[in-house]
N, C-alpha and C positions, 0 to 999 in steps of 0.2 A: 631813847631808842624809838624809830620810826616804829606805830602802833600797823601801817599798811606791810610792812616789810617783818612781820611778825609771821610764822608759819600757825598756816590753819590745820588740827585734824579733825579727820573726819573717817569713823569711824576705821580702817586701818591704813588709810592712805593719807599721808601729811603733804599741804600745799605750800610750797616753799614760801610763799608770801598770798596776801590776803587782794591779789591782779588777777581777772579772769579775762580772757579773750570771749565775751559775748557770741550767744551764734551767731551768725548771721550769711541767710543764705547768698548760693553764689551762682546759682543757676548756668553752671559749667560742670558739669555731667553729661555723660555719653545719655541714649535714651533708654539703657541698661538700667540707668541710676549707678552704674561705678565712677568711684570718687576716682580723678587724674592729675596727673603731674600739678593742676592749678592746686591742688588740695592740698598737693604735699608743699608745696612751697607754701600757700597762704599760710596754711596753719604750723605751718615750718620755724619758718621768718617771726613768728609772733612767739615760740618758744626760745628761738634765739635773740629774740629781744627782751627775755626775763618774764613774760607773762607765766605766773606761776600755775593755774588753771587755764588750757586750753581748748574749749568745747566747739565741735563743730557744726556746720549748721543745720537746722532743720533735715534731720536723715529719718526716712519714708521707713515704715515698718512693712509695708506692703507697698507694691505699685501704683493700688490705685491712690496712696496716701499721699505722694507727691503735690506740693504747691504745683508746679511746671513740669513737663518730660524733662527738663534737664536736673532736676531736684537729686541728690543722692539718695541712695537705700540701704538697706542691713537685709535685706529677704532673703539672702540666697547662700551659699559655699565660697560663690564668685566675689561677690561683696566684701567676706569677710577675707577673703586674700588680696582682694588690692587695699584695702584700710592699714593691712597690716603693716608694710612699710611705712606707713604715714604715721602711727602712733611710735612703731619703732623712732624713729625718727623724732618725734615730740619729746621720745622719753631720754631718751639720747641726750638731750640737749637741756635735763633741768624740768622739766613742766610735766605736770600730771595731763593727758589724756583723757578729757569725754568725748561723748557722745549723746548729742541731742536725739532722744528716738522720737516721730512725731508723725501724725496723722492727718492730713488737712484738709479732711471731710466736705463739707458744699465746697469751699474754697478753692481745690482741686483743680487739675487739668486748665490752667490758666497761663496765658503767655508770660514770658519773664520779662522782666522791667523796659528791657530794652529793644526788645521786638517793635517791629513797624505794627503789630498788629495788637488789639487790646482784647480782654476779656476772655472768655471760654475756647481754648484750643478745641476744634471740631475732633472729630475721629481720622479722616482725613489725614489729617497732619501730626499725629498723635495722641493726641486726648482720649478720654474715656470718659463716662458716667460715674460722676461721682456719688456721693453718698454723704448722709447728714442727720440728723435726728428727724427729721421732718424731708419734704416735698420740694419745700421753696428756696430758689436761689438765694444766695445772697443780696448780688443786685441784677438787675435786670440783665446785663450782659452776660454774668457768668452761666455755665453749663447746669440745668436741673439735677438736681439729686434725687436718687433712690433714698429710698425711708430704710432708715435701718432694723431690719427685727430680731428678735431674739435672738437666734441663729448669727445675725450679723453682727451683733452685738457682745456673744462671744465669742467669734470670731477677733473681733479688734481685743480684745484684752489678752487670749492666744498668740497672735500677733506680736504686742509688747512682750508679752515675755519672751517667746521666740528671741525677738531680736536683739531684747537684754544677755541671753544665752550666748548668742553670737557676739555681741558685741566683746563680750570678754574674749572670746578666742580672739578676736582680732587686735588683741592688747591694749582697747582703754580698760584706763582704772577706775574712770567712775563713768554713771550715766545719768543722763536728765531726762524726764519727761516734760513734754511741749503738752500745757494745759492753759495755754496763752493766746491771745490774739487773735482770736475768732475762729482758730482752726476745728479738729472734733471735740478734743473734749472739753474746751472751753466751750464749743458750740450747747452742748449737753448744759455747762452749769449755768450758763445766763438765761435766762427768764424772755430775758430779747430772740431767742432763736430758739430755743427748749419750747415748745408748745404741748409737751406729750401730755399725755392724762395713764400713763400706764404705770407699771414700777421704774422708770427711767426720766418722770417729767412730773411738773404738780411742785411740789414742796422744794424746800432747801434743799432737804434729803434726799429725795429722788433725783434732783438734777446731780447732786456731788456722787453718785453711786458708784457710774463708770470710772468717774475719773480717780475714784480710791480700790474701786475692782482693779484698774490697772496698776495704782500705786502697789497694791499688796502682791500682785502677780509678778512685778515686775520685781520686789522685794524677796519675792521665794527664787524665783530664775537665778539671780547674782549672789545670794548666801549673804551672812551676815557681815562680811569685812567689806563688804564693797560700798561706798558709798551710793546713796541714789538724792540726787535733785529733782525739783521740780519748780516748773518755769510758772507761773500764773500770771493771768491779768485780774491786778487787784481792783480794778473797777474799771466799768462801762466808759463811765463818765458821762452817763450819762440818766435823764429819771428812766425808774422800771425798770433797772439794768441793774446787774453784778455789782456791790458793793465794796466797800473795805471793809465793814464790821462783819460779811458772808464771809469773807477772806479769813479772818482771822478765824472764823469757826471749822474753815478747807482747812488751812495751814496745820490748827489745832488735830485734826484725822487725819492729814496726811501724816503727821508725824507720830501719832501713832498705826497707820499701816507701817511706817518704816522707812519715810521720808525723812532726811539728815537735814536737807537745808532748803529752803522755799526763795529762789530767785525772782521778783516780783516786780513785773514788768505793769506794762495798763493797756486797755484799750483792746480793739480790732472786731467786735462784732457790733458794732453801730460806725454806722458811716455818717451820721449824724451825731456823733460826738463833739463836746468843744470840750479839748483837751490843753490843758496850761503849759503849753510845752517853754520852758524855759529852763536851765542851768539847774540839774540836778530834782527835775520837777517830781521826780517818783522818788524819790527817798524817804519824804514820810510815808509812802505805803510800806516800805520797809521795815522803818521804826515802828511805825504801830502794831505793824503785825507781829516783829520780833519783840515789842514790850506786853500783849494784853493776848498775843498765843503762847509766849516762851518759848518761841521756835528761831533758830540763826536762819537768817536773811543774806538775799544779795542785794544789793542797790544797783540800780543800772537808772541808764540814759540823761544824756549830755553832762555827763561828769567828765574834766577835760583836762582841769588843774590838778597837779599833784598836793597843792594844802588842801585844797577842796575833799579829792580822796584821802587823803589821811583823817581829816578831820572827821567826815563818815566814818571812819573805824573807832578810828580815837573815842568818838563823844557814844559809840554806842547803838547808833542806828543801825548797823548791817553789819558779818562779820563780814562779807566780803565787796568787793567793788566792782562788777563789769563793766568794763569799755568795749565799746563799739566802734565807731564811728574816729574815734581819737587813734585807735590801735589801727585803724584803714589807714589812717593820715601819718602814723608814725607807729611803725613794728615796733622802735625800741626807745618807747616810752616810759616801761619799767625804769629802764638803765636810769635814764633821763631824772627820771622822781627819787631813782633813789642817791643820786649823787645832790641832788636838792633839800630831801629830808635829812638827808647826816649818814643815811644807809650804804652800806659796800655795795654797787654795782658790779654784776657778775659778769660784766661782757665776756664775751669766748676768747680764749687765745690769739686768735686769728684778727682778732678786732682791737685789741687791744693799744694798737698803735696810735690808735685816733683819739683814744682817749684823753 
């Protein structure tokens, strides 16, 4: 028996097979932040190609949390009725339904990949002031931030939960927290952006504050059957930056606020990173975290092959596998793996001719 094609549970919600559709954003939103027809299809298409977990991308808990003006959100009544079709529709089709809730603090208000134009969207054109732990941009181009205080501070943990609340009415079954990739609250736990000297910066402790205030918050909003993930970057990659051995001490508290499973990503707050990026490069921050925290894992980035992802599950390093990049290339890569590993492929009816 395929060890990938094994269902995952997690707390009351079981994933048909151990495939996640990764976020990954898409910077096609109105400047509402309501998700559109591209949404319902993107993550449509990826539940009718068998991805057992389908999470969406980076979705703003506030406005001004947005990577881009075209970034999706959860802030509002409006929000959670145009989602709702979209999950309908996920759930329709076999796949459990997340949702990435996320914040992108300095980061903010920045053009999307494919604009003529780079770095900090003016006010002009839609942007806004963003906010960060600190004063200083990221890089010189992007938009200065407000310092966050007290007040603002718990504001964003109100926030996540908020939109945790929402997110259920809009029918996913489980949610992720984005504490990856240099947005806010990874900005908080690295050492490289965290400069504070208050109760929010200084020690280990201080910097992992926020990002387990939101874990526990966001843990009371959804009750005890709902799963909740969390996305981290398990190292900088770089010196004086976020580690894997800090990781596995986050992992170890998130999961006791109430975190189910720790998807572990790397990198995005040093643009001076040299990062090993080759074929399945992050999977031992996976395994170590899921062996020396006893926390389940996801493994993500440039996993491509289907023995490749089997063999991550099989041997232990992560119970689960996101693709990215592969599932862009090919919706229905499940199918594909699992008529390769020995597994029944569930194509839809409708499909079934091609087989």
């Amino acid at each position: 028996m395929s060890a990938l094609f094994t269902p995952l549970a997690l707390r009351g919600v079981t994933v048909p097979n151990r495939i996640a559709l990764a976020p990954m954003c898409q910077y096609s939103a109105g400047p509402d932040g309501l998700p559109t027809d591209w949404h319902r299809v993107h993550l449509g298409s990826r539940a009718v190609g068998g991805a057992g977990l389908v999470i969406t991308e980076a979705t703003a808990v506030v406005p001004e949390g947005r990577i881009s003006p075209q970034d999706t959100g959860l802030w509002s009544g409006a929000h959670v009725d145009a989602w709702r079709p979209i999950t309908a529709f996920v759930t329709a089709h076999g796949a459990v339904p997340a949702v990435q809730l996320a914040h992108a603090g300095f980061k903010a208000s920045t053009y999307r990949p494919w604009a003529p134009a780079r770095g900090g969207v003016p006010d002009a054109e839609g942007g806004w002031t963003p906010v960060g732990p600190g004063d200083q941009p990221f890089v010189p181009d992007y938009r200065t931030p407000t310092a966050l205080d007290e007040a603002g501070i718990a504001a964003v943990v109100d926030a996540f939960a908020t939109a945790a609340g929402r997110a259920l009415d809009a029918g996913f079954a489980a949610v992720e927290i984005h504490a990856a990739h240099g947005y806010l609250l990874h900005e908080f736990l690295s050492p490289l952006t965290n400069r504070r000297t208050d109760g929010w910066g200084g020690d280990r402790a201080a910097r992992m504050r926020l990002t387990l205030d939101v874990a526990r918050a966001v843990r009371a909003a959804v009750g005890e059957s709902v799963p909740v993930l969390t996305r981290i970057s398990a190292t900088d990659w770089t010196d004086g930056g976020w580690t894997v051995e800090d990781s596995v001490v986050l992992a170890g508290e998130l999961a006791a606020a109430g975190v189910d499973l720790v998807d572990t990503s790397s990198g995005g707050a040093a643009v001076q990173a040299s990062i090993p990026v080759g074929p399945g490069y992050q999977v031992p921050l996976a395994a170590r975290i899921r062996r020396d925290a006893g926390v389940p894992t996801g493994a993500v980035g440039l996993i491509v092959e289907p023995e490749q992802a089997e063999q991550i599950v099989a041997g232990g390093e992560a119970d689960l596998v996101l693709l990215g990049r592969e599932l862009l290339r090919d919706p229905y890569w499940p199918h594909r793996a699992a008529a390769k590993l020995g597994a029944t492929p569930t194509w839809p009816d409708q499909y079934t001719r091609a087989v």
